[in-house]
N, C-alpha and C positions, 0 to 999 in steps of 0.2 A: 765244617764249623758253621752252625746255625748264629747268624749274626744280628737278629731281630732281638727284642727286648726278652720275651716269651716266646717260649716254646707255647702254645695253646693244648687248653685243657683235652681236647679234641684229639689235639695230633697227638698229645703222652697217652692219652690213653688207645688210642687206636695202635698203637705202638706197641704196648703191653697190656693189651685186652685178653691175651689167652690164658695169663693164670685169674684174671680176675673171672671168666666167664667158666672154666674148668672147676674153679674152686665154686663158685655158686652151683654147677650141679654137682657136684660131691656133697657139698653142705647138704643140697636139698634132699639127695639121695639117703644120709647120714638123719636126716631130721622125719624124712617119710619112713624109715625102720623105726624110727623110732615111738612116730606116733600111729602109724597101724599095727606094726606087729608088739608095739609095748614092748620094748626089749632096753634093761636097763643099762644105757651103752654111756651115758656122761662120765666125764672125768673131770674132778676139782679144776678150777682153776689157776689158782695157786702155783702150783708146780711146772705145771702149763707157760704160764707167764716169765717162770726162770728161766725155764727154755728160750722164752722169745726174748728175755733180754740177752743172754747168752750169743743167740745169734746176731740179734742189733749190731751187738759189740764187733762180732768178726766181720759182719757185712762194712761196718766202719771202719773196719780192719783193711778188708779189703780194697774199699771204697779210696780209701787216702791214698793207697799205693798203685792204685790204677791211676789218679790222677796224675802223683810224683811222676810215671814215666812221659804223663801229655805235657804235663808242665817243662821236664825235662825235653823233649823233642822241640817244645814251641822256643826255648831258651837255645838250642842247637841252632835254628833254623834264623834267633835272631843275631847269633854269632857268626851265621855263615851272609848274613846279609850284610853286618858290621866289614867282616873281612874281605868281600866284594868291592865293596866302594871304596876300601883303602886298597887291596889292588891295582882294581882302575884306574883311580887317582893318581897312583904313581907311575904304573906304565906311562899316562900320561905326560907325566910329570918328568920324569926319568931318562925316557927313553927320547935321544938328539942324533941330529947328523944334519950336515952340510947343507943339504937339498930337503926342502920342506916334504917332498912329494915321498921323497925316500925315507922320509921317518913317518910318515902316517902308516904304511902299510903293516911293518912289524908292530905297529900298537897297536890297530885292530885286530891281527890275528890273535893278537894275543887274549885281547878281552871279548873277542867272539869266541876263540875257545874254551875261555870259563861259563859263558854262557851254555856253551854245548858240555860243559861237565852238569853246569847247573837240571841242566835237562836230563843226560844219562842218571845222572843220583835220582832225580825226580820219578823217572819212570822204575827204577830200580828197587826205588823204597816202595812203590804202589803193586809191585807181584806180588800175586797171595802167596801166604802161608797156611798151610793145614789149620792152624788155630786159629783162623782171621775168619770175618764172617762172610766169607764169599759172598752164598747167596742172596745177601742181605743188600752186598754193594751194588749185583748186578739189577735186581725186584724191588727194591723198598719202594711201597706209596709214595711216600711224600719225601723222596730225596731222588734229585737228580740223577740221572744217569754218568756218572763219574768214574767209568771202569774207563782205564786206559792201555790199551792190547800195545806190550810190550816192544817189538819191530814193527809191528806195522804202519801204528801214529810215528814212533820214534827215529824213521828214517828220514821221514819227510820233514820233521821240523831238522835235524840234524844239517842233513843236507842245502839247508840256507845255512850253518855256520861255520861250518867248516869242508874241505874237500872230498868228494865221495872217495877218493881211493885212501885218503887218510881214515873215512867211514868203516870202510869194509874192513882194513885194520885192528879195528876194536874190534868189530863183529864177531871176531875170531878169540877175542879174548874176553873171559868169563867173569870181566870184572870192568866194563868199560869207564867207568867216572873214573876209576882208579889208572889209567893207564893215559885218560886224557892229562890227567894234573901231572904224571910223569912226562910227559910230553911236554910241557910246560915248562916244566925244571929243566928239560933240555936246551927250550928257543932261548929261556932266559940264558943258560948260559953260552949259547950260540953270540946272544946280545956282547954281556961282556967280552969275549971273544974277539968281537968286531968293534970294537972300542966304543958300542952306540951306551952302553950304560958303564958306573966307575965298580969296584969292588965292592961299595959299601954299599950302590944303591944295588946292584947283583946281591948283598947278603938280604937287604932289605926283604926283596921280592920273594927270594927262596924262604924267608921266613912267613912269608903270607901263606903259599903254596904248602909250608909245612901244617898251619894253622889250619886250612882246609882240609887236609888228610886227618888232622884230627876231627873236625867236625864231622866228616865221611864218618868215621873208624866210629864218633859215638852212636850217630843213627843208624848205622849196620848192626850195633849193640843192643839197640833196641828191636829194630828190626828182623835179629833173628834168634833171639834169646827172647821167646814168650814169657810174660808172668805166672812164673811157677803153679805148675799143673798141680799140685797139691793142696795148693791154697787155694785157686778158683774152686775145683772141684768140691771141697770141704763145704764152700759158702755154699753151691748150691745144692750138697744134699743134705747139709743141717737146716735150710729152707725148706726144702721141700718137707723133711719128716718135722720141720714144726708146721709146717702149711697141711697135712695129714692131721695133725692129733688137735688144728685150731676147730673144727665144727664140735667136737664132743665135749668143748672147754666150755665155747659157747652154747652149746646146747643148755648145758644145766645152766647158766646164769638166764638164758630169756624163760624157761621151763619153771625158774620160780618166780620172776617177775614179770617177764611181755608175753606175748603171744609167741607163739615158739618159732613160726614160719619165719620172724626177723635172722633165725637163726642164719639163713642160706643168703640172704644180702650181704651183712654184717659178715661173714666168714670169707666172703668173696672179698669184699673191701678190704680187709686185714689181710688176706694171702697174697694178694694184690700188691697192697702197699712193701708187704715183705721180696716179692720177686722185683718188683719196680726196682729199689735200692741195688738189688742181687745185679740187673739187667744196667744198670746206670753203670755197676763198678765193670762189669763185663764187657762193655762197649767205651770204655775208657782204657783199656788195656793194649793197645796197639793204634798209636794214631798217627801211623803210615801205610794201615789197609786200604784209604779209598772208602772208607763210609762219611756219614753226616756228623761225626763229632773228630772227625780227625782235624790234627793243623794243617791248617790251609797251604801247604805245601806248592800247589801249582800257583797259586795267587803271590805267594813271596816272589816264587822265582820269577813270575814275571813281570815284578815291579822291580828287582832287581837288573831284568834285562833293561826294563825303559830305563830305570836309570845310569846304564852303563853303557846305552845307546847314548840316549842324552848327554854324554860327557864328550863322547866324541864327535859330538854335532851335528847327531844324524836327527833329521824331523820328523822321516816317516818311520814312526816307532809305531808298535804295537800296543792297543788299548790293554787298560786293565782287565783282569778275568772277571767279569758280571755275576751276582748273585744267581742263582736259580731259585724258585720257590723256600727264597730265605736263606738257603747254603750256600757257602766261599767254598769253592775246593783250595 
């Protein structure tokens, strides 16, 4: 998530400079036939322009329903923050016995182990998919290096939150965030069991743990159900055959008024501006790849850990995640 005021005009165009500079030599290509070999290749404008609103329409089409799913993932993520700190809170709160010493332990495992789901989901949502832009998250100029290699980071943080042989446990199962919040739903009920929590605050708990399996269950939704391949595709190849037919629109309108060579700036700038929108709604379509417009998904979860360390007292928390050249992962 780019967090500055402005994106700079620099960095959007450096970004989608390839149809603008593709389209200036097509144009120029389109405009040199035109004026050596005299060949009469214009076409009205007019009809030209239904086209381009035509497409407007579906790129806004498009455009709104790539966001609906960021908006939807950032409104997950702030539901899974909400139900965090009422977990917490209540293990807290909840959980008693005789010997002070004897009730801290099972309330940290317990909110260390959401922490360590908060992480398994983290790293889980950030695996590519075929339709995600890989190489974009590993190369891009001006965004940070934000690829995170699935075991190899994820054991090391794990392994400060819970037991390695409980580690290796999951490891084996193809579905770990999923299998820690099971785990959960067990100690809690280990809890009532041993008289440290009553029945209601045991119904309590389990209904936070259920609340988190939905929030799981929606961003897996997002996560592995892409935005329908038939729609992106459509947007970009009705761009592209109007970004084809815009030089010989514009040809005839400078051909009776300006000098003709405007022809191949002008065409570049308008095919430009048409892929720019295409490329915006494109990179809004999954924002648990790990690029520069995803939700800040590792920045949540680790203001979530400070503040679920901080409840249990601990000082030496970890700092917030630091922008990079303007981006919050």
């Amino acid at each position: 998530m780019y967090i500055k005021r402005n994106y700079g005009l620099w960095m959007t165009f450096n970004w989608s400079k390839k149809p603008f500079l593709f389209g200036f030599l097509y144009a120029s290509i389109i405009t040199a036939v035109y004026e050596f070999l005299h060949l009469s290749i214009t076409i009205p404008w007019q009809p030209l322009s239904i086209i381009g609103i035509a497409v407007a329409f579906y790129l806004g089409f498009k455009n709104n329903s790539s966001y609906d799913r960021t908006w939807e993932a950032r409104k997950i993520w702030g539901a899974i923050v909400n139900n965090s700190r009422s977990f917490a809170s209540n293990v807290l709160a909840f959980v008693k016995a005789d010997n002070a010493a004897d009730v801290y332990a099972p309330k940290k495992e317990l909110i260390y182990r959401h922490i360590a789901w908060l992480t398994a989901l983290r790293y889980q949502l950030r695996l590519s998919r075929p339709w995600e832009h890989t190489n974009e998250r590993l190369n891009g100029l001006y965004v940070p290096n934000i690829c995170e290699a699935y075991f190899n980071y994820l054991d090391k943080e794990m392994e400060l939150l819970i037991p390695v042989t409980e580690l290796k446990q999951y490891k084996r199962q193809s579905n770990m965030a999923t299998q820690l919040l099971a785990t959960q739903t067990q100690k809690v009920k280990e809890l009532k069991d041993s008289n440290l929590i009553t029945e209601l605050e045991h119904f309590r708990l389990q209904e936070l743990i259920g609340n988190l399996y939905d929030e799981q269950g929606k961003c897996e939704r997002i996560k592995n159900f892409p935005f329908p391949r038939q729609y992106a595709s459509t947007a970009l190849w009705t761009t592209l055959v109007f970004s084809m037919l815009v030089p010989f629109g514009l040809l005839g309108v400078f051909v009776e008024s300006y000098w003709v060579w405007l022809n191949a700036p002008f065409s570049g700038l308008l095919i430009w501006v048409f892929f720019l929108m295409e490329k915006i709604g494109d990179y809004s379509e999954n924002p648990f790849e790990g690029t520069y417009n995803d939700v800040p998904i590792t920045s949540i979860a680790r203001n979530i850990e400070i503040d679920l360390r901080e409840m249990l007292g601990e000082t030496d928390v970890p700092q917030p995640i630091a922008e990079e050249n303007g981006f919050l992962m």
